[in-house]
N, C-alpha and C positions, 0 to 999 in steps of 0.2 A: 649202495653208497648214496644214493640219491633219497633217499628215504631214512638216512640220520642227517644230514645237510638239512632238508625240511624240518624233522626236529626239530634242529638248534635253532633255525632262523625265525622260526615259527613265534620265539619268544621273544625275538627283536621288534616285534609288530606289535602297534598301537600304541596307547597312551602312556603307559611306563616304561616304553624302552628308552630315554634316558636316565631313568633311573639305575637298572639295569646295567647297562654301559656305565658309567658313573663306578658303580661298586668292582664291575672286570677292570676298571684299569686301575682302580684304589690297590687291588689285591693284587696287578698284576706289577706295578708301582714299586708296591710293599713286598712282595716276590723277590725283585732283584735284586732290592735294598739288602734285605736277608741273606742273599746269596753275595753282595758286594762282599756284605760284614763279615763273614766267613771266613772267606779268601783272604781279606785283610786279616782276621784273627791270625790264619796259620797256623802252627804246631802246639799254641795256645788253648785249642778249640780237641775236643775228642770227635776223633772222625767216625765215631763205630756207625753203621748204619742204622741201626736202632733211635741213638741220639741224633744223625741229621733228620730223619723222618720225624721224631717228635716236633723238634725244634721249628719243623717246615707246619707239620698239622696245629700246632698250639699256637703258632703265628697268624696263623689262616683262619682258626679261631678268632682270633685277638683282632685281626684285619676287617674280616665280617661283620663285627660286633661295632667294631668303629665305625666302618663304611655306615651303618646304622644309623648312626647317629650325622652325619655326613648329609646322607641324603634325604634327611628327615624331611625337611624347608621343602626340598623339591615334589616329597610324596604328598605333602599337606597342599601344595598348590596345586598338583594337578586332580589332586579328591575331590579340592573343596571349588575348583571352579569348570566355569563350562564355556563354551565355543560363543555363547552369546556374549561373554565379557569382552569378545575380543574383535567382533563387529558390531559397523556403525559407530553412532553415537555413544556406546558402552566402550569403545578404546580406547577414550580419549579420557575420557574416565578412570578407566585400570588405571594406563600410564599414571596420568597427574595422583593418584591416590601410593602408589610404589614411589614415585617420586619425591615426592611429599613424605615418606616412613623415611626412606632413605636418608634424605634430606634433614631430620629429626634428629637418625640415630647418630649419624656424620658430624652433624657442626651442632651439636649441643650438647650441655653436659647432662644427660639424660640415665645415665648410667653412671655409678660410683666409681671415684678414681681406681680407690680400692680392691675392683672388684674382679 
């Protein structure tokens, strides 16, 4: 027992464990959503078990693939930066530089109305 708990946990450790985390609760999220709609459908919905299982795998599919795109932003900042951006005199720098994009995208018209 002790030695699947290791396992699992095993993969919560380091740098992309909020990535990770992030995507289990997208899917876990998107899980009950699926299972709300369901319910609410009712005698609407074909209960054979064949079609709940699809229904659940091609979701989880579809969940994944989005979670993807989700955690993208989060995967590209922890690749692309390292532990010295974020001592010293380098944090004061990160901040005002995030703050400053932020700041950009927020209160200017930088992107098409459009769009």
């Amino acid at each position: 027992m002790n030695t699947y708990l290791h396992r699992f946990t095993r993969h919560f450790k380091g740098r992309m464990q909020p990535v990770l985390l992030l995507v289990i609760i997208i899917a876990v999220i998107s899980f009950v959503t699926r299972f709300a709609l369901m319910m609410k459908a009712g005698e609407s919905f074909d209960w054979s078990v064949l079609n709940v299982l699809l229904s659940f795998l091609i979701g989880l599919v579809y969940d994944l693939a989005m979670s993807s795109f989700f955690v993208l932003p989060f995967v590209l900042l922890l690749w692309f930066q390292n532990e010295r951006s974020y001592l010293g005199k380098w944090k004061w720098l990160t901040a005002g530089v995030y703050l400053a994009l932020l700041s950009l995208m927020l209160f200017t018209n930088i992107f098409p109305e459009d769009f």
